[in-house]
DSSP file (Angstrom, degrees, kcal/mol; ACC not computed):
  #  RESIDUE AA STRUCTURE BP1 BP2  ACC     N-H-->O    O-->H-N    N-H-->O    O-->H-N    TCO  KAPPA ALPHA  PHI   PSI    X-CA   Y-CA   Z-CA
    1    1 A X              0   0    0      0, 0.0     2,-0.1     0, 0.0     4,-0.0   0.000 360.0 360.0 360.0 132.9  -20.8  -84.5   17.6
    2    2 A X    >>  -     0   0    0      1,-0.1     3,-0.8     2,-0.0     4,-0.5  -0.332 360.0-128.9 -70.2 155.0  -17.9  -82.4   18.2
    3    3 A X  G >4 S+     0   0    0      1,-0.3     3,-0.6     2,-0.2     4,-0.3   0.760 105.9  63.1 -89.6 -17.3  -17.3  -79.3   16.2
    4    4 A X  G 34 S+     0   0    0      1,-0.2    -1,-0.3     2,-0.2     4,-0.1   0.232  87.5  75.9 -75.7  13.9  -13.4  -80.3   15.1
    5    5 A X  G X4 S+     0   0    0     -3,-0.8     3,-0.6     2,-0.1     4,-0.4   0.695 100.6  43.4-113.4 -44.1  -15.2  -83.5   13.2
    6    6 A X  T <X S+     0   0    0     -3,-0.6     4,-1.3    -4,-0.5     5,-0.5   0.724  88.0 100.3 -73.9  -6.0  -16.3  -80.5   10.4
    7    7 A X  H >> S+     0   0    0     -4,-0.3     4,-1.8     1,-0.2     3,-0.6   0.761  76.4  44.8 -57.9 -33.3  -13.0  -79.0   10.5
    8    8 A X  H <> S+     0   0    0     -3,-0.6     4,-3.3     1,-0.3    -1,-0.2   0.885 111.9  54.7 -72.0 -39.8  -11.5  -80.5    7.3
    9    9 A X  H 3> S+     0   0    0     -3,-0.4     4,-0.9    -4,-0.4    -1,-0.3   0.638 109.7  45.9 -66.7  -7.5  -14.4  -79.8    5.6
   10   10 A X  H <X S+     0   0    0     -4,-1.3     4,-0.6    -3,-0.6    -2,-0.3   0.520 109.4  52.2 -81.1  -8.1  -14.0  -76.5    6.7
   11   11 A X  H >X S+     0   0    0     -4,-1.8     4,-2.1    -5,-0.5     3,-1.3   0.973 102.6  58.9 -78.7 -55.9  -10.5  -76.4    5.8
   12   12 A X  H 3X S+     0   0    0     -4,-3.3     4,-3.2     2,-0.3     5,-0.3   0.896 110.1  54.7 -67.9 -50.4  -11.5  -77.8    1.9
   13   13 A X  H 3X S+     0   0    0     -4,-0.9     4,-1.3     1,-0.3    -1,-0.3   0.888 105.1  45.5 -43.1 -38.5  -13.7  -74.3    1.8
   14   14 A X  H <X S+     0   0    0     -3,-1.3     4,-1.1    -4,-0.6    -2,-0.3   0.843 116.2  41.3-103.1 -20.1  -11.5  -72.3    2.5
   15   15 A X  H  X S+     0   0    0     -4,-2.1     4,-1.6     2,-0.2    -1,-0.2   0.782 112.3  55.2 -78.1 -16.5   -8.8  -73.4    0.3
   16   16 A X  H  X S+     0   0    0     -4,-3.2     4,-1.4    -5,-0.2    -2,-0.2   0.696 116.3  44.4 -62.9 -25.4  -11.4  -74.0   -2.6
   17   17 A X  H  X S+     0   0    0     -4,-1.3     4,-1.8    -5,-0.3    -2,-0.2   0.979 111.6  48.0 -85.0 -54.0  -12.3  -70.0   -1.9
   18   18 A X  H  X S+     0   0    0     -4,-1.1     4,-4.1     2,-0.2     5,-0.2   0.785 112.5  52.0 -98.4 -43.5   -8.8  -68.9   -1.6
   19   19 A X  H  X S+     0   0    0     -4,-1.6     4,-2.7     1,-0.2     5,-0.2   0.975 117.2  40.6 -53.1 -58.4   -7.8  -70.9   -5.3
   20   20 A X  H  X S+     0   0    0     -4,-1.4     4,-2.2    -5,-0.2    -2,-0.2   0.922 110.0  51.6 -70.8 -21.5  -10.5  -69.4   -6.9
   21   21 A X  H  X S+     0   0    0     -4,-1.8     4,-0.6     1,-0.2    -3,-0.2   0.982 117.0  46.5 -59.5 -40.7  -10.1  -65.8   -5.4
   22   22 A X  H  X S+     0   0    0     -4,-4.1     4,-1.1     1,-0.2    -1,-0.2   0.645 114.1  48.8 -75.9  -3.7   -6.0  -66.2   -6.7
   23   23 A X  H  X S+     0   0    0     -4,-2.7     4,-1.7    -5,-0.2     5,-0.4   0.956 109.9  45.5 -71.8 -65.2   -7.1  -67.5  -10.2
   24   24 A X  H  < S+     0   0    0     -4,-2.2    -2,-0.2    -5,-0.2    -1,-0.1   0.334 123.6  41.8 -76.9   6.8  -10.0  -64.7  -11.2
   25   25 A X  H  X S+     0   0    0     -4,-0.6     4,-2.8     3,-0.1    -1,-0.2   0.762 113.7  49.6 -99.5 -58.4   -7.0  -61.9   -9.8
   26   26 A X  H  X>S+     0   0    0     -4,-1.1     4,-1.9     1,-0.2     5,-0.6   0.894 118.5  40.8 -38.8 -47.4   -4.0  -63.7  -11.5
   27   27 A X  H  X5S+     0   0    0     -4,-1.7     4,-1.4     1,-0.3    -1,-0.2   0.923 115.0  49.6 -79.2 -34.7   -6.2  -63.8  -14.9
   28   28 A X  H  45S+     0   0    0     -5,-0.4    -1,-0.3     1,-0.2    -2,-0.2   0.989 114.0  51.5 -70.8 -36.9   -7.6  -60.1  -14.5
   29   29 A X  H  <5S+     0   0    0     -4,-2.8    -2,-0.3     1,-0.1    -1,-0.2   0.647 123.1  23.7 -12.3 -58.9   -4.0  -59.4  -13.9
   30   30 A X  H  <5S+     0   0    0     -4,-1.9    -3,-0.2    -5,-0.1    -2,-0.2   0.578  97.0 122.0-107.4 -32.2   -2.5  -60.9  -16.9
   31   31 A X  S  <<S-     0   0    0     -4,-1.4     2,-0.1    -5,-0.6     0, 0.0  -0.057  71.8-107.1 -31.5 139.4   -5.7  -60.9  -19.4
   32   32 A X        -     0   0    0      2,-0.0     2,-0.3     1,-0.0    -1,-0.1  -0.183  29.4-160.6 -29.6 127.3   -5.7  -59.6  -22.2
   33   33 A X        +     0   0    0     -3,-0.1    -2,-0.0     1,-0.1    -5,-0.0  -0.522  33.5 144.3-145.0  92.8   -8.0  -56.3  -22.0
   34   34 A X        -     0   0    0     -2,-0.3     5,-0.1     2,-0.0    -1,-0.1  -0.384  25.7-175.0-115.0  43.3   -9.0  -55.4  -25.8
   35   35 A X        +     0   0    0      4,-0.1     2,-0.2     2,-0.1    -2,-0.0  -0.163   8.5 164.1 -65.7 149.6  -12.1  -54.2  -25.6
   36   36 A X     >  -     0   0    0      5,-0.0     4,-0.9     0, 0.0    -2,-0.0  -0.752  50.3-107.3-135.0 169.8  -14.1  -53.4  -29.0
   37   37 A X  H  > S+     0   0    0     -2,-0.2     4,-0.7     1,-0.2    -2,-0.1   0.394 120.1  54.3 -80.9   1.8  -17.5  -52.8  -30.0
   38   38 A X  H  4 S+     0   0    0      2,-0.2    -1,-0.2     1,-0.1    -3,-0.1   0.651 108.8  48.6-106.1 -26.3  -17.7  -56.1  -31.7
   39   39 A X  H  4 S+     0   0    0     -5,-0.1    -2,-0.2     1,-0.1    -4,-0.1   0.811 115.5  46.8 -93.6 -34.3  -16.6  -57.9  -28.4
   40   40 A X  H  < S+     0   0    0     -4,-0.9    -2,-0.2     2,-0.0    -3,-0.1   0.853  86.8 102.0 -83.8 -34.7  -19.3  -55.9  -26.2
   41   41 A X  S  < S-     0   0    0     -4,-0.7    -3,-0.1     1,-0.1    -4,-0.0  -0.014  87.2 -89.7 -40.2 123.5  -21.7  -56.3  -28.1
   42   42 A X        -     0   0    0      1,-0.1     2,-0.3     7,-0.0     7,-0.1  -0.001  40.0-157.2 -50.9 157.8  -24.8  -59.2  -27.3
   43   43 A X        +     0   0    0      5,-0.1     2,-0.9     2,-0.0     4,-0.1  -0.561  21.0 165.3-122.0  69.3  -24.3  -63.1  -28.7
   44   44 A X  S    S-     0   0    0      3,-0.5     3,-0.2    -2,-0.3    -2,-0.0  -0.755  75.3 -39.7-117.2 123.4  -26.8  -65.1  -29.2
   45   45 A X  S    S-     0   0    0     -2,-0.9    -1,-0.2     1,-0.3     3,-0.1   0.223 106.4 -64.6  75.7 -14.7  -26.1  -68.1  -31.3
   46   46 A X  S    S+     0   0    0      1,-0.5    -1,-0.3     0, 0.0    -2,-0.2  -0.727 112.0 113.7  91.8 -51.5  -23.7  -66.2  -34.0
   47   47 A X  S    S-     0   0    0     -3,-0.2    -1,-0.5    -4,-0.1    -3,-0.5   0.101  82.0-102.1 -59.7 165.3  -26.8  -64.1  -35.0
   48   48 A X        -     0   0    0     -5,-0.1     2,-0.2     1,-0.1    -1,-0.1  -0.472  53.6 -91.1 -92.4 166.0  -27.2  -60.4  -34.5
   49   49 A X        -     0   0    0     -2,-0.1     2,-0.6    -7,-0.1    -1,-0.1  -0.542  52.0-152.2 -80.5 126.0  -29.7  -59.9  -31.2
   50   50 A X        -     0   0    0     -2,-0.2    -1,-0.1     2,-0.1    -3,-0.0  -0.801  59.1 -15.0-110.0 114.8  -33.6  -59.7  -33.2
   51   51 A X  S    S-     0   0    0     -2,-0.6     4,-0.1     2,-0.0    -1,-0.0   0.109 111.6 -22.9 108.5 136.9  -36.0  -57.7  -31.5
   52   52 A X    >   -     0   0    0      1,-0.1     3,-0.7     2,-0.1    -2,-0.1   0.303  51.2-132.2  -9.9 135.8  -35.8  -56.4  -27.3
   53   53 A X  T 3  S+     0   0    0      1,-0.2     2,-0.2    -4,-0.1    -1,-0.1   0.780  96.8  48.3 -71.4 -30.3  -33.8  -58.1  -25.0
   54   54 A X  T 3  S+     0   0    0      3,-0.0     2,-0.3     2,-0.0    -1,-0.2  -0.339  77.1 160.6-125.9  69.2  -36.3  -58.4  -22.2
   55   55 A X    <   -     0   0    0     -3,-0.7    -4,-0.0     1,-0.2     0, 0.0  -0.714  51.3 -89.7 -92.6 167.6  -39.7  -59.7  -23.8
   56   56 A X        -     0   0    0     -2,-0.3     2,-0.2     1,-0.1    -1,-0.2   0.244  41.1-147.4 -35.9 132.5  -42.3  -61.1  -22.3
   57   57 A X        -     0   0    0      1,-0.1    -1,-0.1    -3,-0.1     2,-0.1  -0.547  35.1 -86.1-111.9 180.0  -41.8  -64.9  -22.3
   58   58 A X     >  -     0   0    0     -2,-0.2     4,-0.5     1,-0.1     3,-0.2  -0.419  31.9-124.8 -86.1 160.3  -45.1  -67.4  -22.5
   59   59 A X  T >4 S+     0   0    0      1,-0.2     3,-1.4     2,-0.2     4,-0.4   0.962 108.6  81.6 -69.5 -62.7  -46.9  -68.2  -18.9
   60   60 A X  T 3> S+     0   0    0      1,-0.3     4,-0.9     2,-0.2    -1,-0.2   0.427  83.3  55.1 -16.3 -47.5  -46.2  -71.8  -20.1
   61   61 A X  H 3> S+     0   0    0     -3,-0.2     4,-1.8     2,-0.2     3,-0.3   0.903 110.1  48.1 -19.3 -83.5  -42.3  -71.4  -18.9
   62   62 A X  H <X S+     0   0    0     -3,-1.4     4,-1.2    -4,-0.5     5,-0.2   0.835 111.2  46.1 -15.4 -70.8  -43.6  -70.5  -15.2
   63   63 A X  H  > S+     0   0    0     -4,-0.4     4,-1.7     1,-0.3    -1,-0.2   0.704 110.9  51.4 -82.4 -22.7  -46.0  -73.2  -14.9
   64   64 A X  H  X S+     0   0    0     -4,-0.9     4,-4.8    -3,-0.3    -1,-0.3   0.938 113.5  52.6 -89.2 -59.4  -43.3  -75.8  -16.3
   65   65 A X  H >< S+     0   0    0     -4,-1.8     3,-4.4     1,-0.2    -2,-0.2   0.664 111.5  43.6 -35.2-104.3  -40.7  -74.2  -13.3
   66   66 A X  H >X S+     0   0    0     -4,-1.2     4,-3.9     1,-0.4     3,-1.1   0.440 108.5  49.9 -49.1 -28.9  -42.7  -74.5  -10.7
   67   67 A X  H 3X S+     0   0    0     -4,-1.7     4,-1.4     1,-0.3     5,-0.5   0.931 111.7  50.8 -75.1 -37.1  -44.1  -77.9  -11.2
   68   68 A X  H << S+     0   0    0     -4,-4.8    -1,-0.3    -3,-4.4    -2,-0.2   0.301 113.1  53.2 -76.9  24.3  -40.1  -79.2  -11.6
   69   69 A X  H <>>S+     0   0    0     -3,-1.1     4,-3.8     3,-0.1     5,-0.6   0.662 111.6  46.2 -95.3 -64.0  -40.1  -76.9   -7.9
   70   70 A X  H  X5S+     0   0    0     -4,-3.9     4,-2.8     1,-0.3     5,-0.3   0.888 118.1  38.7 -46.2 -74.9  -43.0  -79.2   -6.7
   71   71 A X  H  X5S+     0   0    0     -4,-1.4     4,-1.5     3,-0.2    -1,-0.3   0.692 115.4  48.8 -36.7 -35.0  -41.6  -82.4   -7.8
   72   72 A X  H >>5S+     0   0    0     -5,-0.5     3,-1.1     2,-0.2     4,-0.7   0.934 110.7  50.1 -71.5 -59.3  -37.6  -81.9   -6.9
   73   73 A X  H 3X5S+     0   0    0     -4,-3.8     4,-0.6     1,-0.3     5,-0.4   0.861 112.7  49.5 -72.0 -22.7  -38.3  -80.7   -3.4
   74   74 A X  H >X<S+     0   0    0     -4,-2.8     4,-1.7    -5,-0.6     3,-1.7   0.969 111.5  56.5 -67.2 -41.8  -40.7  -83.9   -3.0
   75   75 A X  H <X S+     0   0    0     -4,-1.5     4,-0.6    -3,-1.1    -2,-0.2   0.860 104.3  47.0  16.3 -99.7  -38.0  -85.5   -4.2
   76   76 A X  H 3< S+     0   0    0     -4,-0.7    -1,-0.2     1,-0.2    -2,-0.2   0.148 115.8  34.0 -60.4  -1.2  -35.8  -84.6   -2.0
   77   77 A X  H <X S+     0   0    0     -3,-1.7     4,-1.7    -4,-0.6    -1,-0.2   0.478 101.3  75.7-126.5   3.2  -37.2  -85.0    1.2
   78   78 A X  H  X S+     0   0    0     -4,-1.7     4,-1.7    -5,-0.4    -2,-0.2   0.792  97.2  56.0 -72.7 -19.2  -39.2  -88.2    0.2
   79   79 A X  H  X S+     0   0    0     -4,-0.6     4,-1.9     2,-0.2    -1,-0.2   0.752 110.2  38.1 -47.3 -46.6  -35.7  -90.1    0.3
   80   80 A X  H  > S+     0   0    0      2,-0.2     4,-1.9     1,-0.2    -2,-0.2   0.959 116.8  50.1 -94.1 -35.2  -34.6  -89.3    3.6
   81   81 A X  H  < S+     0   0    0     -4,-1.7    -2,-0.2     2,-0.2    -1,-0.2   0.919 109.1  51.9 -51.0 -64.9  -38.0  -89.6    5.2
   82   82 A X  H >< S+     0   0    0     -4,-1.7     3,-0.5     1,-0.2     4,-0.2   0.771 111.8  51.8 -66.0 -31.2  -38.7  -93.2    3.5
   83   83 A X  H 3< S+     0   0    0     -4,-1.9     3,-0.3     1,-0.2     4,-0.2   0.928 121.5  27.9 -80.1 -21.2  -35.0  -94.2    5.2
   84   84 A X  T 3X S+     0   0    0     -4,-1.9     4,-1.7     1,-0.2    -1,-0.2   0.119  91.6 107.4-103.6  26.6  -35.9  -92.9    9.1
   85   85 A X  H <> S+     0   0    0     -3,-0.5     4,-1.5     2,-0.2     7,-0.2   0.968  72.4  50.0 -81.8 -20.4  -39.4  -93.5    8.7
   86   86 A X  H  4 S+     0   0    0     -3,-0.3    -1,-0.2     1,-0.3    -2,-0.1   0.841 119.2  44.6 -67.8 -26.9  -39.6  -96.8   11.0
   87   87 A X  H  4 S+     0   0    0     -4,-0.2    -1,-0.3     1,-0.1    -2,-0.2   0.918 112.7  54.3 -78.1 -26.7  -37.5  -94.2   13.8
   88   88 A X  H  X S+     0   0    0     -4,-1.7     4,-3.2    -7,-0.2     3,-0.2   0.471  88.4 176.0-108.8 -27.7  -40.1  -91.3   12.9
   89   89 A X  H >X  -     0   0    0     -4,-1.5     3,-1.9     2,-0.2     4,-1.0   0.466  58.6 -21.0  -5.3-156.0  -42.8  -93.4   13.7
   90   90 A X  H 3> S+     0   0    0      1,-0.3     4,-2.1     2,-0.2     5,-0.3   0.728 133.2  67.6 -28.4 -46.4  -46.4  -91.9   13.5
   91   91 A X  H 3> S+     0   0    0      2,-0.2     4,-2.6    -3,-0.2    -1,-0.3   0.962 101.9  40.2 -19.1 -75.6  -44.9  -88.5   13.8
   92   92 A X  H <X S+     0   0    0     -4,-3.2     4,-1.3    -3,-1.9    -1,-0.2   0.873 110.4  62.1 -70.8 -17.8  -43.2  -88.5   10.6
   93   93 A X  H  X S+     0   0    0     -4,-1.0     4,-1.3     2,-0.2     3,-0.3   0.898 111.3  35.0 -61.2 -48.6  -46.2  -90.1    9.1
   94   94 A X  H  X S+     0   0    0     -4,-2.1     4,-1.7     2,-0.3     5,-0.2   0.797 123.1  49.9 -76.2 -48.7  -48.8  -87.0   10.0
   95   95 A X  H  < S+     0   0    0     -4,-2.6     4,-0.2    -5,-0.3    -1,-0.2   0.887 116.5  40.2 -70.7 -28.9  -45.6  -84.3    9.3
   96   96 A X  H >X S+     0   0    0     -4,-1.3     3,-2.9    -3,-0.3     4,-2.8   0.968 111.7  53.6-101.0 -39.4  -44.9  -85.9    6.1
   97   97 A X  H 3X S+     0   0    0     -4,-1.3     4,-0.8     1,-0.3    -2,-0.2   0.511 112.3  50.7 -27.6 -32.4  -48.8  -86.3    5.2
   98   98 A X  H 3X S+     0   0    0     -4,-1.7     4,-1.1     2,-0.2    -1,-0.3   0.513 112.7  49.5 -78.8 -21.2  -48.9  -82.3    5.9
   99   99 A X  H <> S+     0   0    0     -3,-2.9     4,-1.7    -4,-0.2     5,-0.4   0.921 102.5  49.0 -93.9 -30.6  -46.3  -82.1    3.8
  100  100 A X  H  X S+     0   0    0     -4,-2.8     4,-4.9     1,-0.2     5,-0.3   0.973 113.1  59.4 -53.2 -48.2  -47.5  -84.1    0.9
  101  101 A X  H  X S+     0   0    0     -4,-0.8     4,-1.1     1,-0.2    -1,-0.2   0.799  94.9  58.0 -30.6 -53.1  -50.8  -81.6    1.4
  102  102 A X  H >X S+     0   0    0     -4,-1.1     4,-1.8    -3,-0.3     3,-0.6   0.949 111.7  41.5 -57.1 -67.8  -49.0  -78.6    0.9
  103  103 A X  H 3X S+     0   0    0     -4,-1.7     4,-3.5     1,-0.3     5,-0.2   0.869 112.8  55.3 -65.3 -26.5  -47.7  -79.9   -3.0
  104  104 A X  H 3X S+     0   0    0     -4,-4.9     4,-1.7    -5,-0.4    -1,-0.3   0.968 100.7  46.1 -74.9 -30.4  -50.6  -81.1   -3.6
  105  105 A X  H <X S+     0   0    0     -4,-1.1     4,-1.8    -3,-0.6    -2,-0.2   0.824 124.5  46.4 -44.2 -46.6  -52.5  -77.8   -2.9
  106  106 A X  H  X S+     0   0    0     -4,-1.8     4,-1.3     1,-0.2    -2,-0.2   0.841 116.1  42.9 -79.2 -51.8  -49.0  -76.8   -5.4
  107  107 A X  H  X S+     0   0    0     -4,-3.5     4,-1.8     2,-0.2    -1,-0.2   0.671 111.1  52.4 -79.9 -21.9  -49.7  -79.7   -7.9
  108  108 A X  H  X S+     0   0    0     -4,-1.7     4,-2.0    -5,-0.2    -2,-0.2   0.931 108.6  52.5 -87.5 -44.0  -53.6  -79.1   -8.1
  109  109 A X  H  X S+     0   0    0     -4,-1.8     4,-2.2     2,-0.3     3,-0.3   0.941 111.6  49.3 -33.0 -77.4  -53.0  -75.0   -9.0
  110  110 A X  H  <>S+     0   0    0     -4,-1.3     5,-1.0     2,-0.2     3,-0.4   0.956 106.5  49.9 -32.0 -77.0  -50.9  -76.1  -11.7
  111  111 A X  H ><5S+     0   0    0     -4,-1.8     3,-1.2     1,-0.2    -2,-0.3   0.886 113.0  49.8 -22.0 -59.2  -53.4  -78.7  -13.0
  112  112 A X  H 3<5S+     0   0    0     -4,-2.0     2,-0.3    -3,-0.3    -2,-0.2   0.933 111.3  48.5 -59.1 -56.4  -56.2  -75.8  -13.0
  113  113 A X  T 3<5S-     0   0    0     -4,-2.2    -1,-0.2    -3,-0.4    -2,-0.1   0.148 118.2-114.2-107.3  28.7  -53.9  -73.4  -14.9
  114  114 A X  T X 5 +     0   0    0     -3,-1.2     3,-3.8    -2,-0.3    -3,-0.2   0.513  63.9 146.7  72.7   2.4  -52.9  -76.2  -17.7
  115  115 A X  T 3 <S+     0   0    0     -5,-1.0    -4,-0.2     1,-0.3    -1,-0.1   0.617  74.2  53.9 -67.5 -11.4  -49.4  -76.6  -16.9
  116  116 A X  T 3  S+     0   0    0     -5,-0.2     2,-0.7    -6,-0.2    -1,-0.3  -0.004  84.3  98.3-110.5  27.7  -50.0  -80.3  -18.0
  117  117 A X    <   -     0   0    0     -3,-3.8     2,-0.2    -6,-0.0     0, 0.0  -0.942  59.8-157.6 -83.8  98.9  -51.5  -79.5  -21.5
  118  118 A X              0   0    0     -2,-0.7    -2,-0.1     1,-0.1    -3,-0.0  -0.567 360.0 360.0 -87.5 162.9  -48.9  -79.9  -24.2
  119  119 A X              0   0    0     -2,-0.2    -1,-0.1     0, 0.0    -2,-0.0   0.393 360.0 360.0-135.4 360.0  -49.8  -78.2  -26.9
């Protein structure tokens, strides 16, 4: 493939970059700049902030991430693998069979530490 085949899409970057740099300068430019203590001040929900901004959140959170980690990136490569597998031949069967290993190693950790317990 020739490298002039990406060009437009490199062209669509660089004007998508150059719109947004000249929006967020135009606005900081003409905004408003009122600041108060009532405007700086944290938001959550309408309510006043109760209690430290940065506690400790449940392990439960973690485990919940990482398993939607496990699952997207299988996901995502189980598509393109299931269309080229008949070019991939045994090859991709053994690389994608190492790969499955690997999340399962990922999905079994999870299992052990409850991440599929609701509670």
């Amino acid at each position: 493939m020739a490298l002039n085949e990406f060009a437009p899409i490199g062209a669509l970057f660089a004007l998508a970059a150059l719109v947004s740099f000249i929006v967020v300068i135009i606005s900081w430019i003409f905004g408003p700049h009122r600041p108060t203590t009532r405007k700086a001040a944290p938001y959550e929900s309408g309510m006043k902030p109760i209690g430290p901004a940065n506690r400790r959140l449940p392990i439960k959170f973690y485990l919940v991430a990482v398993l939607f980690i496990i699952f997207d990136v299988e996901v995502v490569f189980f598509l393109p693998w299931a269309v080229q597998l008949r070019d991939l031949g045994i090859y991709g069967l053994i690389v994608m069979g190492v790969f499955l290993f690997i999340l399962t190693i990922g999905f079994i950790y999870e299992w052990k530490k409850g991440a599929m317990e609701w509670e």
